[in-house]
N, CA, C and O atoms as a Tinker XYZ file with bonds, in Angstrom:
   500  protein
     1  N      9.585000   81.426000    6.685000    73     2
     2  CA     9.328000   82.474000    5.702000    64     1     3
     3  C      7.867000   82.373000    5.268000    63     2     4     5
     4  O      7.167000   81.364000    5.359000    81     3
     5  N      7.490000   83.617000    4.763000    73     3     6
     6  CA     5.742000   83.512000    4.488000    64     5     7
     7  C      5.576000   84.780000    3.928000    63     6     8     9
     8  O      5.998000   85.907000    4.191000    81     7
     9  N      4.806000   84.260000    3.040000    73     7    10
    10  CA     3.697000   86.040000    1.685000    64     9    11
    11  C      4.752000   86.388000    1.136000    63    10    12    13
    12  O      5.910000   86.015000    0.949000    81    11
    13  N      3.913000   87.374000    0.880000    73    11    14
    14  CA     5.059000   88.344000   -0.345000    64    13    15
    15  C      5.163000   89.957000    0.453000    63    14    16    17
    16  O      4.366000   90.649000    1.086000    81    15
    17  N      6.571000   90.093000    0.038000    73    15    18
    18  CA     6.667000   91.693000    1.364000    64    17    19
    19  C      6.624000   92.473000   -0.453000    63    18    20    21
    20  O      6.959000   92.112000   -1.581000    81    19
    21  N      6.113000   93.473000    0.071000    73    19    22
    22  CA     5.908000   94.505000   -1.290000    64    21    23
    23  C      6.656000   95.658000   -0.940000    63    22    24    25
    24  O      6.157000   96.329000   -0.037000    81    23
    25  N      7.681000   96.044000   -1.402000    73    23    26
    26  CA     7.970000   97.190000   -1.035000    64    25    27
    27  C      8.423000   98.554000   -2.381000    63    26    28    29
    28  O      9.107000   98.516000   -3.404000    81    27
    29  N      7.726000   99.502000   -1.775000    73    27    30
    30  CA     7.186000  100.428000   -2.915000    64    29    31
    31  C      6.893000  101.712000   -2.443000    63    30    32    33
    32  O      6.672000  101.685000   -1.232000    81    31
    33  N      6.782000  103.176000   -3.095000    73    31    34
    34  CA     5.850000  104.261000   -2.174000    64    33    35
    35  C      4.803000  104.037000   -1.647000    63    34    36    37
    36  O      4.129000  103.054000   -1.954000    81    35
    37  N      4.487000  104.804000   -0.846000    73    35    38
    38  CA     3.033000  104.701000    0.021000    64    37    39
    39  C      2.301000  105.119000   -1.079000    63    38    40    41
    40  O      1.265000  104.459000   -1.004000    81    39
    41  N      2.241000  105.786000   -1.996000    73    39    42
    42  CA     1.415000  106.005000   -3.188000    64    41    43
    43  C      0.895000  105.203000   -3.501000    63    42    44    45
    44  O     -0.304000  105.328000   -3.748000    81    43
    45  N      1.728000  103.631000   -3.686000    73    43    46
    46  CA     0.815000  102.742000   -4.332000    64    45    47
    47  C      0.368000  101.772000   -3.464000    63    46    48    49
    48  O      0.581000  100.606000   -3.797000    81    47
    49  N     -0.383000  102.052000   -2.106000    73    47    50
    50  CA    -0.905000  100.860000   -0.994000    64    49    51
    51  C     -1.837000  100.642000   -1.504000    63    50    52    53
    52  O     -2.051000   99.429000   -1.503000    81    51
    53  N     -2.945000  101.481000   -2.223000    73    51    54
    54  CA    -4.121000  101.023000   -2.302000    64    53    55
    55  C     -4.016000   99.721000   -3.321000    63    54    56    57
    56  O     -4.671000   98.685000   -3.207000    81    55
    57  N     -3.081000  100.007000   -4.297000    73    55    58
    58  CA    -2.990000   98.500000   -5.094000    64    57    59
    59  C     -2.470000   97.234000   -4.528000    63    58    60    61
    60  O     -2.915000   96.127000   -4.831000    81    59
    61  N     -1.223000   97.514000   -3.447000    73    59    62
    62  CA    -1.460000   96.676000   -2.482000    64    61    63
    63  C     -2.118000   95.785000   -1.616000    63    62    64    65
    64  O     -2.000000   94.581000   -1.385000    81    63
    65  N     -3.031000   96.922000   -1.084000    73    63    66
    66  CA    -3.888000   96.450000   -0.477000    64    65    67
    67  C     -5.817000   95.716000   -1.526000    63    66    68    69
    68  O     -6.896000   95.153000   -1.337000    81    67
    69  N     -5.216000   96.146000   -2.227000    73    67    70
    70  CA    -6.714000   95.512000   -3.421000    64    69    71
    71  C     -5.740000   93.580000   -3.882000    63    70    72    73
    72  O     -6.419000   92.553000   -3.898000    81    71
    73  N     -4.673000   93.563000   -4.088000    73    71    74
    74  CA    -4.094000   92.504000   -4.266000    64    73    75
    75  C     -4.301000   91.637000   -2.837000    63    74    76    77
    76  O     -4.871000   90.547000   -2.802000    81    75
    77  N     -3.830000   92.205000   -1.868000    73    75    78
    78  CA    -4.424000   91.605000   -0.515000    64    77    79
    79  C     -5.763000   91.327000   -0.300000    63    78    80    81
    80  O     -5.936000   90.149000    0.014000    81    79
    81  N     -6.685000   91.934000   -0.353000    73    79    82
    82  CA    -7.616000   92.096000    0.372000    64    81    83
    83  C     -9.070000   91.595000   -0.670000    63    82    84    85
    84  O    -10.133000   91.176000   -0.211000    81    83
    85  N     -8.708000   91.802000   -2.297000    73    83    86
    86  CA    -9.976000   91.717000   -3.122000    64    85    87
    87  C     -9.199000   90.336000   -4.009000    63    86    88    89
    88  O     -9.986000   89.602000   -4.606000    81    87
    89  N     -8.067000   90.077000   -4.071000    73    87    90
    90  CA    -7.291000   89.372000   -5.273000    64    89    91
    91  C     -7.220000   88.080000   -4.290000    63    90    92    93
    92  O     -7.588000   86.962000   -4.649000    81    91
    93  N     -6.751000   88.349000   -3.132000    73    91    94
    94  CA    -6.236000   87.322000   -1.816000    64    93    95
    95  C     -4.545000   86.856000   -2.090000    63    94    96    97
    96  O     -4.186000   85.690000   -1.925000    81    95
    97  N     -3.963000   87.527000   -2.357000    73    95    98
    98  CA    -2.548000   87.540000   -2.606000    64    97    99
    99  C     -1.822000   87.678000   -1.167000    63    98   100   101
   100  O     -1.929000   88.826000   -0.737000    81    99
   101  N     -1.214000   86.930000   -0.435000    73    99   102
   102  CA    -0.821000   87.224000    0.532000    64   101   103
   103  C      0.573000   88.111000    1.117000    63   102   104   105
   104  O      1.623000   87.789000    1.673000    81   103
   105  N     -0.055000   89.417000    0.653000    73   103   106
   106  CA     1.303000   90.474000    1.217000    64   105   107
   107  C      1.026000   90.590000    2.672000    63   106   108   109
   108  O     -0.076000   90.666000    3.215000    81   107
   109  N      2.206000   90.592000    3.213000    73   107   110
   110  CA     1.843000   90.765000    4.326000    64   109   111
   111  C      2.971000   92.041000    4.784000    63   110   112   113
   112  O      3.644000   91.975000    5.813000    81   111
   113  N      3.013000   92.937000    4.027000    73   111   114
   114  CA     3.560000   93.946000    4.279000    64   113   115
   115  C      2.688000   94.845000    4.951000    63   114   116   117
   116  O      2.166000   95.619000    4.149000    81   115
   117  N      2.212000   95.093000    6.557000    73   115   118
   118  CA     1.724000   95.873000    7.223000    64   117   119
   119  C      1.743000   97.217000    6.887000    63   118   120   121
   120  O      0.641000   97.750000    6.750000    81   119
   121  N      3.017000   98.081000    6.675000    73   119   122
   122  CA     2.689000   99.362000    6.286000    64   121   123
   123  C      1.408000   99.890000    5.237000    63   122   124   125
   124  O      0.738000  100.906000    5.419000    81   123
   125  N      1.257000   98.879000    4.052000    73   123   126
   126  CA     0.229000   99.590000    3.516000    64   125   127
   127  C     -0.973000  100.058000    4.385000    63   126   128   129
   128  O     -1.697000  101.013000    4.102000    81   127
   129  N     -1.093000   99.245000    5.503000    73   127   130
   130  CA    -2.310000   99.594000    5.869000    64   129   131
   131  C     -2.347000  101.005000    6.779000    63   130   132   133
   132  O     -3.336000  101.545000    7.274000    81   131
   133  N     -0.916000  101.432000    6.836000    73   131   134
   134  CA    -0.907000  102.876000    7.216000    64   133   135
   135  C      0.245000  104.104000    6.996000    63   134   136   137
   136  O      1.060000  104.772000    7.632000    81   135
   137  N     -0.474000  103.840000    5.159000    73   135   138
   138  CA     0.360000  104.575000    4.371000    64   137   139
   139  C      0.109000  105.997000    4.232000    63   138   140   141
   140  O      0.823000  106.722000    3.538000    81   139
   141  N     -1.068000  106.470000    4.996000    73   139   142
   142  CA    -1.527000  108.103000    4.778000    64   141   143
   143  C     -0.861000  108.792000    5.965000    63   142   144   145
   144  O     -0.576000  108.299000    7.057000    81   143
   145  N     -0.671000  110.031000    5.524000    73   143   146
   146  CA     0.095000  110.980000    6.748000    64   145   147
   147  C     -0.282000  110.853000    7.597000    63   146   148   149
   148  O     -1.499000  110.688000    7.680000    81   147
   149  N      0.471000  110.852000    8.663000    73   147   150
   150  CA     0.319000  110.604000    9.986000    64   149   151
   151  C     -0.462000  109.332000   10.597000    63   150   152   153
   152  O     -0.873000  109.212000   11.751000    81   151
   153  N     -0.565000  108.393000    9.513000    73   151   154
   154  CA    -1.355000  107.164000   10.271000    64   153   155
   155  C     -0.448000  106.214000   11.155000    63   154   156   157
   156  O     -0.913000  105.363000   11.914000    81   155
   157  N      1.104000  106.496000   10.937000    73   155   158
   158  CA     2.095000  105.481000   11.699000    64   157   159
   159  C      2.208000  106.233000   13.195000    63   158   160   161
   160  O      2.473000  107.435000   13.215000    81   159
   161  N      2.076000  105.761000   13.998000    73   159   162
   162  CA     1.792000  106.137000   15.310000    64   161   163
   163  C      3.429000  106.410000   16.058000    63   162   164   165
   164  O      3.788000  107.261000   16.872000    81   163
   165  N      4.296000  105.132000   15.284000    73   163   166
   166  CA     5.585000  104.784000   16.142000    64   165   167
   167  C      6.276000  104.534000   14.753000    63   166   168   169
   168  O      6.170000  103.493000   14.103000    81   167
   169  N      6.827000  105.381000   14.480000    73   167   170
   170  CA     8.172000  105.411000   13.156000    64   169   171
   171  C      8.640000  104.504000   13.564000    63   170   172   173
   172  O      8.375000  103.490000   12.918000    81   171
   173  N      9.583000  104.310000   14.830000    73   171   174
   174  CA    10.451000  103.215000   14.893000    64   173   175
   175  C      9.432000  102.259000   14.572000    63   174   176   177
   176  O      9.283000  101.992000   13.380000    81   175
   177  N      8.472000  101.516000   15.696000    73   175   178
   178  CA     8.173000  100.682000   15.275000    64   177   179
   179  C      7.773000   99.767000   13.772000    63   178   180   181
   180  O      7.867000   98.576000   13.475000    81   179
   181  N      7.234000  101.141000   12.951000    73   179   182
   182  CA     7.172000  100.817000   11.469000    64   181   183
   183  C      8.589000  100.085000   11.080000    63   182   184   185
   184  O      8.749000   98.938000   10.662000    81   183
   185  N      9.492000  101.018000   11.324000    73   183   186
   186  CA    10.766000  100.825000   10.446000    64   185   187
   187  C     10.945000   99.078000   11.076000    63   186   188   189
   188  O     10.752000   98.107000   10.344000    81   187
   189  N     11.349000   98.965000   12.568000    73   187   190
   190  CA    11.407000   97.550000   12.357000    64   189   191
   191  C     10.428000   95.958000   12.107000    63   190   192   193
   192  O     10.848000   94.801000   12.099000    81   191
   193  N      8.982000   96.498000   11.917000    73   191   194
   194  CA     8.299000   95.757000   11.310000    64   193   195
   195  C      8.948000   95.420000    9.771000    63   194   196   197
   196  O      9.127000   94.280000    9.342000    81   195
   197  N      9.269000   96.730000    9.012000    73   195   198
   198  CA     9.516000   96.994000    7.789000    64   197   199
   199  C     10.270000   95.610000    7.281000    63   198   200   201
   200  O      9.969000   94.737000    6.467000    81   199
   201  N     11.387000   95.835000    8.150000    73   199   202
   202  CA    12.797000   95.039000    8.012000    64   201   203
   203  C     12.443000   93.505000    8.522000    63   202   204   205
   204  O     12.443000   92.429000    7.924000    81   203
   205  N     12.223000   93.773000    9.514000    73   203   206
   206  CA    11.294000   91.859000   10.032000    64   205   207
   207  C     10.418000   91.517000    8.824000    63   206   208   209
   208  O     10.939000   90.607000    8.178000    81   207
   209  N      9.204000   91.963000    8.276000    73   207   210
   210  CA     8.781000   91.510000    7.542000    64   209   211
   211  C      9.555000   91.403000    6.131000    63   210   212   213
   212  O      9.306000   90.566000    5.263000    81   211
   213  N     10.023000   91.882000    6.100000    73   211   214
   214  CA    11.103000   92.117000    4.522000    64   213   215
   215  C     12.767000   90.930000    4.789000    63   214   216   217
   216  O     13.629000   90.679000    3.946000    81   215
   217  N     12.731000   90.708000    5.453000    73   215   218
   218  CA    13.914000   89.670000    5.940000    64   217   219
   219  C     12.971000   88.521000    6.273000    63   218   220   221
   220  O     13.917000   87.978000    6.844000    81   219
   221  N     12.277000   87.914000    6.391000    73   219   222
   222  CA    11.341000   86.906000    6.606000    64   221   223
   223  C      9.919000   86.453000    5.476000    63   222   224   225
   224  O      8.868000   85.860000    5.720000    81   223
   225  N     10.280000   86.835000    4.645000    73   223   226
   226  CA     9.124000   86.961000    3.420000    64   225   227
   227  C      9.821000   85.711000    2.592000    63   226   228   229
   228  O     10.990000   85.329000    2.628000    81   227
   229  N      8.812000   85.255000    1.911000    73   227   230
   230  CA     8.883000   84.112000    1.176000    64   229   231
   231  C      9.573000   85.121000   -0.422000    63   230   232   233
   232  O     10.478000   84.785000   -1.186000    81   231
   233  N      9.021000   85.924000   -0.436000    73   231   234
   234  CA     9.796000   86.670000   -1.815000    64   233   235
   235  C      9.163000   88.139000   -1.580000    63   234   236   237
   236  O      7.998000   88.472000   -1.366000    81   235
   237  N     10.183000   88.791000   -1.680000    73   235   238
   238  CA    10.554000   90.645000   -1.990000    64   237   239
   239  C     10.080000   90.876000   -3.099000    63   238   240   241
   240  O     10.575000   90.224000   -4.019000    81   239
   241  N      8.819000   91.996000   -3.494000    73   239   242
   242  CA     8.926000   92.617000   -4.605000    64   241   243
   243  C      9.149000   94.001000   -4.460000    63   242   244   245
   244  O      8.556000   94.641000   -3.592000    81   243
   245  N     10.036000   94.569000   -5.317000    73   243   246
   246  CA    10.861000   95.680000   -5.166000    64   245   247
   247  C      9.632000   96.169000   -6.375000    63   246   248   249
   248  O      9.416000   95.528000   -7.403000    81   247
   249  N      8.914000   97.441000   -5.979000    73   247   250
   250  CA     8.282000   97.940000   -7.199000    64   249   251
   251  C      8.526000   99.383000   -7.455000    63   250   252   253
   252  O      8.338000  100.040000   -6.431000    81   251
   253  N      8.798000   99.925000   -8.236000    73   251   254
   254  CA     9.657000  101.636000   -8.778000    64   253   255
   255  C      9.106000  102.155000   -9.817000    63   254   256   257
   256  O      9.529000  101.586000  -10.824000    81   255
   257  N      7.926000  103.443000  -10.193000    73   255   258
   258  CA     8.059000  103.635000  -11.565000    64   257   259
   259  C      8.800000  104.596000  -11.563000    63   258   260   261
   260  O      9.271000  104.916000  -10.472000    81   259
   261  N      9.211000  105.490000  -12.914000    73   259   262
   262  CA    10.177000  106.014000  -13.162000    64   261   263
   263  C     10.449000  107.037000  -12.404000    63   262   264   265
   264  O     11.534000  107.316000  -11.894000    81   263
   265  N      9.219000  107.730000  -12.314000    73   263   266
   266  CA     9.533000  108.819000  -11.211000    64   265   267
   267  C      9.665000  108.884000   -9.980000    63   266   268   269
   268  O     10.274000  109.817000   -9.457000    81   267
   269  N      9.060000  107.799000   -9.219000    73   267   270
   270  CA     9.458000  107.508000   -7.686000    64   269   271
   271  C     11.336000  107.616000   -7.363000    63   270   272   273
   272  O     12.385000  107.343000   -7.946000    81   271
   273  N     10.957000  108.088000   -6.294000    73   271   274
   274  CA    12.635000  108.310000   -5.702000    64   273   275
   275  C     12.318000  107.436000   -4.273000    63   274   276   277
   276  O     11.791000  107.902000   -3.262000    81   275
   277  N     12.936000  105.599000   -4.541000    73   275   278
   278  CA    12.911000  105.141000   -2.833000    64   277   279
   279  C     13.348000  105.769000   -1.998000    63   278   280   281
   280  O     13.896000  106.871000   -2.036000    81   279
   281  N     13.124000  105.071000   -1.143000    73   279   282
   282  CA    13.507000  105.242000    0.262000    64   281   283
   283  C     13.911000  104.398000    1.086000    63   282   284   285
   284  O     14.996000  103.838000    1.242000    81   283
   285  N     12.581000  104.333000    1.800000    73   283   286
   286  CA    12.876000  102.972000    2.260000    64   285   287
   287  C     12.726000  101.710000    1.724000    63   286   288   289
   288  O     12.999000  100.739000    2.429000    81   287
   289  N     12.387000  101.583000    0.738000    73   287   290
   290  CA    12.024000  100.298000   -0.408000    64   289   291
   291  C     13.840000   99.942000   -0.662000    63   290   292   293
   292  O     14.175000   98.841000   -1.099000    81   291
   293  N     15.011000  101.154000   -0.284000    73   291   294
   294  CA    16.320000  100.710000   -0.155000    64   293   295
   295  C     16.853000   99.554000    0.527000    63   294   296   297
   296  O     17.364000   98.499000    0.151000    81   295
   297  N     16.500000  100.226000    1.970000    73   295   298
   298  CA    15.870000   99.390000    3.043000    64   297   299
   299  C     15.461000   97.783000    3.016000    63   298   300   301
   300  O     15.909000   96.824000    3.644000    81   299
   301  N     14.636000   97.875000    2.228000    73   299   302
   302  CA    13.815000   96.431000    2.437000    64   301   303
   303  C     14.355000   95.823000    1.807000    63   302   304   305
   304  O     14.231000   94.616000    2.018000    81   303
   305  N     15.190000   96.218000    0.766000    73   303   306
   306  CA    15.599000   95.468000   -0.524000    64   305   307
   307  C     16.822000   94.404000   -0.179000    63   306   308   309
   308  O     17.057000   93.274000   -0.605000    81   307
   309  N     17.762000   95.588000    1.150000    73   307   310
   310  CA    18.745000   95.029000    1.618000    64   309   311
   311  C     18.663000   94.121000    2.643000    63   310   312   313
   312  O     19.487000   93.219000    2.796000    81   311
   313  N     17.537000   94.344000    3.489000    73   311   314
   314  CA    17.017000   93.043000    4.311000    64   313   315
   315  C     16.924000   91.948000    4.130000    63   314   316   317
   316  O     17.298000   90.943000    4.735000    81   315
   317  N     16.182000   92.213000    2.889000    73   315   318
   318  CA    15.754000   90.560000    2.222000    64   317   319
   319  C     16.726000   89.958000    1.718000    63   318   320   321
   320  O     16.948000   88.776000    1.984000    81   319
   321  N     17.746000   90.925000    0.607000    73   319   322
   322  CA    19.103000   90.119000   -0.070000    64   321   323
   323  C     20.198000   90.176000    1.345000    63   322   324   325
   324  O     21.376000   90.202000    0.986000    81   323
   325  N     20.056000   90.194000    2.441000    73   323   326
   326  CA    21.054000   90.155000    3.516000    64   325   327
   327  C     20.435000   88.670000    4.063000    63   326   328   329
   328  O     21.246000   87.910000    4.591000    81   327
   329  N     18.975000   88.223000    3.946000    73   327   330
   330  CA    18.294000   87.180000    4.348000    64   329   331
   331  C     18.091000   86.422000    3.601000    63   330   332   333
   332  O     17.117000   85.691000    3.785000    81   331
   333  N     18.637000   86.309000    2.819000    73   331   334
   334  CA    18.438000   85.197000    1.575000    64   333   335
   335  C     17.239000   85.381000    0.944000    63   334   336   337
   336  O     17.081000   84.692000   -0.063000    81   335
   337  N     16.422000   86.058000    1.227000    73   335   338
   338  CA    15.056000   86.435000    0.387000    64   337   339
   339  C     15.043000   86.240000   -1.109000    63   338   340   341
   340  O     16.117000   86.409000   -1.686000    81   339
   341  N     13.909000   85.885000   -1.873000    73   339   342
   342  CA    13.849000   85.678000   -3.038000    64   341   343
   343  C     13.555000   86.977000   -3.426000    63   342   344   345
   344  O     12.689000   87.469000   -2.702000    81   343
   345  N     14.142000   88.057000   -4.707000    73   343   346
   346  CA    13.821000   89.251000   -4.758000    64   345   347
   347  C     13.222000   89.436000   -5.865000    63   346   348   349
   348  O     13.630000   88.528000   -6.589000    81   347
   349  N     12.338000   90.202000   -6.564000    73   347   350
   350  CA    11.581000   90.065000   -7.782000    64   349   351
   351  C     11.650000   92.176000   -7.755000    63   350   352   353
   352  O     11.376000   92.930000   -6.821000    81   351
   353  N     12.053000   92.458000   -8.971000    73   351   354
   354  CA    11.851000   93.887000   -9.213000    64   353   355
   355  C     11.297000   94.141000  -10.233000    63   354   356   357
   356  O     11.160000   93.270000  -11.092000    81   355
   357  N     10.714000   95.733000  -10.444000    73   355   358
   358  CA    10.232000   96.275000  -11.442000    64   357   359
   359  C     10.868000   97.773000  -10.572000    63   358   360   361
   360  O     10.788000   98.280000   -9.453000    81   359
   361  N     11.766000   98.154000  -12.404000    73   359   362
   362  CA    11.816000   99.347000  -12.606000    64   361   363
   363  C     12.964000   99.962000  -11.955000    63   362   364   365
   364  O     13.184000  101.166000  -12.083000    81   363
   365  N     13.842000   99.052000  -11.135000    73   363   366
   366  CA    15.044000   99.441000  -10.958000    64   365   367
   367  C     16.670000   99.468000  -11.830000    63   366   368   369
   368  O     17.775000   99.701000  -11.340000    81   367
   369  N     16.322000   99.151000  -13.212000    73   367   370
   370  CA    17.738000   98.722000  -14.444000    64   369   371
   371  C     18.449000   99.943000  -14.153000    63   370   372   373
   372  O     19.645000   99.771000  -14.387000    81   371
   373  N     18.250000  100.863000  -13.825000    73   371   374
   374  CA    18.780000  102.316000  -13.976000    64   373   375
   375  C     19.915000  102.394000  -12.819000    63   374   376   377
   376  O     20.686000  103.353000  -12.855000    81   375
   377  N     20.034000  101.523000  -11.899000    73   375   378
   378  CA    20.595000  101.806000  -10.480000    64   377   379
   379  C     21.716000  100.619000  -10.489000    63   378   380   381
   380  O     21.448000   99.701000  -11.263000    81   379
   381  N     22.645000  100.524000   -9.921000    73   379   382
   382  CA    24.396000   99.350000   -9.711000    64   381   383
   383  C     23.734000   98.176000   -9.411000    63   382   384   385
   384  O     23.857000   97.206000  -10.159000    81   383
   385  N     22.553000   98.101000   -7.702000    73   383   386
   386  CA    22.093000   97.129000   -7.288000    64   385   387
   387  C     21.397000   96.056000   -8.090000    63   386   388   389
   388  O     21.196000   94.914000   -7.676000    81   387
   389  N     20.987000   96.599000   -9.469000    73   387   390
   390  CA    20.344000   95.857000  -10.882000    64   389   391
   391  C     21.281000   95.033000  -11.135000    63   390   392   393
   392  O     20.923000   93.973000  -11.648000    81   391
   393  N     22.342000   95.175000  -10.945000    73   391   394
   394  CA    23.191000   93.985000  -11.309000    64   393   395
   395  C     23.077000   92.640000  -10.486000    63   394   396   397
   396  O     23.056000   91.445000  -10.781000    81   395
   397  N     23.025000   93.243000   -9.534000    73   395   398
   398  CA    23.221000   91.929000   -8.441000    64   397   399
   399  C     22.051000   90.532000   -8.708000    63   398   400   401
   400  O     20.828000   90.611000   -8.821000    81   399
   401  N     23.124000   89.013000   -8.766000    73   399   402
   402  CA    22.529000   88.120000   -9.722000    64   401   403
   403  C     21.145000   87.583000   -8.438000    63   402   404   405
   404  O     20.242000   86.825000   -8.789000    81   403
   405  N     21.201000   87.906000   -7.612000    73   403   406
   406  CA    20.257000   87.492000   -6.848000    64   405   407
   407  C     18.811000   88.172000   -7.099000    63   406   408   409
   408  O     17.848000   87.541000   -6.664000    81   407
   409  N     18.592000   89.270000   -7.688000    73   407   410
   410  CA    17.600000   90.125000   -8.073000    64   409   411
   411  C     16.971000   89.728000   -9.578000    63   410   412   413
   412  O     17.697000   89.995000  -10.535000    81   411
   413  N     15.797000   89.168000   -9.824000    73   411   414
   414  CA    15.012000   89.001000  -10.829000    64   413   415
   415  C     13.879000   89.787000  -11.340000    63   414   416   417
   416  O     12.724000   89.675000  -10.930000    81   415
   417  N     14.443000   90.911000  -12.633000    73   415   418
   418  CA    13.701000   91.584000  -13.123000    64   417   419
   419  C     12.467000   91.002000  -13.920000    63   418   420   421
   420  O     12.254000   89.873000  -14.363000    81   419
   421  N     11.623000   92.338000  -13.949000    73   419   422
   422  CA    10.182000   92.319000  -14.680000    64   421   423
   423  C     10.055000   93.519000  -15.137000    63   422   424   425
   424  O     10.669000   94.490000  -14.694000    81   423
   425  N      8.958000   93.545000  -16.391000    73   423   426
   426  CA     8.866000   94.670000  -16.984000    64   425   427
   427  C      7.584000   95.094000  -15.876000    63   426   428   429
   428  O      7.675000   96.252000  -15.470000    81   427
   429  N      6.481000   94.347000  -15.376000    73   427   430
   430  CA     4.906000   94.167000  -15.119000    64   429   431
   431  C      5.369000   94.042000  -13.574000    63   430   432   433
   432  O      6.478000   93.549000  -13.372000    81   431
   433  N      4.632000   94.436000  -12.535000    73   431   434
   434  CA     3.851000   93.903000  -11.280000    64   433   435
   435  C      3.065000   92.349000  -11.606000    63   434   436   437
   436  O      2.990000   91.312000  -10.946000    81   435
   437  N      2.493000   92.791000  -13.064000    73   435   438
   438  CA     1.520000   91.313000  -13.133000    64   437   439
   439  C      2.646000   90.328000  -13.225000    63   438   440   441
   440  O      2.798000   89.591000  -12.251000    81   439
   441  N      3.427000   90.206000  -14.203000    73   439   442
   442  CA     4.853000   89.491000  -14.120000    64   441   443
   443  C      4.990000   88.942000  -12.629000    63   442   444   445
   444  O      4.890000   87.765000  -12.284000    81   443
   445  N      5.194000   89.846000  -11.968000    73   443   446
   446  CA     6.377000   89.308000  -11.259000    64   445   447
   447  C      5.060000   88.934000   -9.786000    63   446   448   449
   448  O      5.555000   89.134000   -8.677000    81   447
   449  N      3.804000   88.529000   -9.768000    73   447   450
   450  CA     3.286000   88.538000   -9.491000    64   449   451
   451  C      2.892000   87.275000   -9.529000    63   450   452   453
   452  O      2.424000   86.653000   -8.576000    81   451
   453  N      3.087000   86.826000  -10.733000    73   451   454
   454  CA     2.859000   85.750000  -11.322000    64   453   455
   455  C      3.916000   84.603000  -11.089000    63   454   456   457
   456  O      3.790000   83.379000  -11.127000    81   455
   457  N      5.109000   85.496000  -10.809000    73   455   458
   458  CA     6.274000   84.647000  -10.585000    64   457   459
   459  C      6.357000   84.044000   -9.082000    63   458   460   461
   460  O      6.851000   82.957000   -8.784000    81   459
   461  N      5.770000   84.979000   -8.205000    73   459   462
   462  CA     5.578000   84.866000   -6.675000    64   461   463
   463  C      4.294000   83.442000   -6.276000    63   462   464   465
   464  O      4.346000   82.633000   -5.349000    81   463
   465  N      3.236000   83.584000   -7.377000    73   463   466
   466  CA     2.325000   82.879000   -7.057000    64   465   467
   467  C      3.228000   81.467000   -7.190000    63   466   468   469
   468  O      3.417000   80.730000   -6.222000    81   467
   469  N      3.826000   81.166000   -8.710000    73   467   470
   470  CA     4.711000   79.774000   -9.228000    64   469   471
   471  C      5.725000   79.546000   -7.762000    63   470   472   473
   472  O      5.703000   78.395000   -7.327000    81   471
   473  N      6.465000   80.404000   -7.108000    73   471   474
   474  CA     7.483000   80.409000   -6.505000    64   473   475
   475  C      6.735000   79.560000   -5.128000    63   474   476   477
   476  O      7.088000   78.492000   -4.628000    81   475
   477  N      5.509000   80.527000   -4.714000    73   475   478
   478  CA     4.975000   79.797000   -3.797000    64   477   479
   479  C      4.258000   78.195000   -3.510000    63   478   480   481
   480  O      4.232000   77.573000   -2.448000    81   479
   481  N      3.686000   77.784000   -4.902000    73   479   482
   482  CA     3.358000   76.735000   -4.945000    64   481   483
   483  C      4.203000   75.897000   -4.905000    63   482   484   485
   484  O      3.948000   74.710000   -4.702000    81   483
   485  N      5.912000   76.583000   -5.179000    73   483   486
   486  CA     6.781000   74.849000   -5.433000    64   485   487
   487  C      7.555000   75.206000   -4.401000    63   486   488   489
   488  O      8.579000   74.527000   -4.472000    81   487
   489  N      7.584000   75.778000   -3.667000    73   487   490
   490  CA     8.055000   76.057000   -2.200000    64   489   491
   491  C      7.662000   76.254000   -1.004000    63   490   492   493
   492  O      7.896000   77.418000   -0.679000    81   491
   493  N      7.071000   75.535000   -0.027000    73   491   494
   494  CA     6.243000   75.422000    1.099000    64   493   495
   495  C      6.735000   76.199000    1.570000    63   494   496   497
   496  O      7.904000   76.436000    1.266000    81   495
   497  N      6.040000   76.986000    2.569000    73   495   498
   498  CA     6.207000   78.573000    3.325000    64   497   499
   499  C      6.690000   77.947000    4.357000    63   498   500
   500  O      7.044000   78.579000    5.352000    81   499
């Protein structure tokens, strides 16, 4: 297992990718880097990167604001809790799957961000 899989709208890659790339946070969720129309070349292939990387991640963050309607962030969510993945959310209380005791809410991204960094240091990848 290894990084943090982020899964979220394509709306929000660029914060993604600024946590990756300017912060050094290690997501290694590939799609951000081709979250604009038409930049995915091979749907399938996306979709099963999606799920490989989201079933193999050191910890899932599930991120939702109110108005987003997932999708595939459904998807990833179930990968990871099908893989034992560590899951960290924001913004899902509203939905059944909120219950499930394996899922650890946050009000913040910074939160649960913070929780990924602690998680990683006391758990070798």
């Amino acid at each position: 297992m290894s990084g943090i899989y982020i899964a979220s709208k394509t709306k929000h890659a660029d914060r993604w990718r600024f946590l990756r790339d300017q912060v050094g946070e290690p997501i290694i969720s590939t799609w951000i880097d081709e979250a604009g129309v038409g930049e995915s070349r091979d749907l399938a292939d996306l979709w099963r990167r999606c799920i490989l990387e989201a079933s193999t991640a050191q910890v899932l963050i599930l991120y939702r604001e109110p108005e987003d309607v997932l999708k595939g962030g459904w998807v990833e969510l179930g990968a990871a809790l099908a893989s034992g993945v560590t899951v960290y959310a924001i913004g899902i209380e509203e939905f059944t799957i909120a219950n499930d005791t394996r899922i650890r809410h946050f009000n913040r991204m910074k939160d649960a961000i913070a929780a990924a960094r602690t998680l990683r240091a006391a758990v070798p990848a």
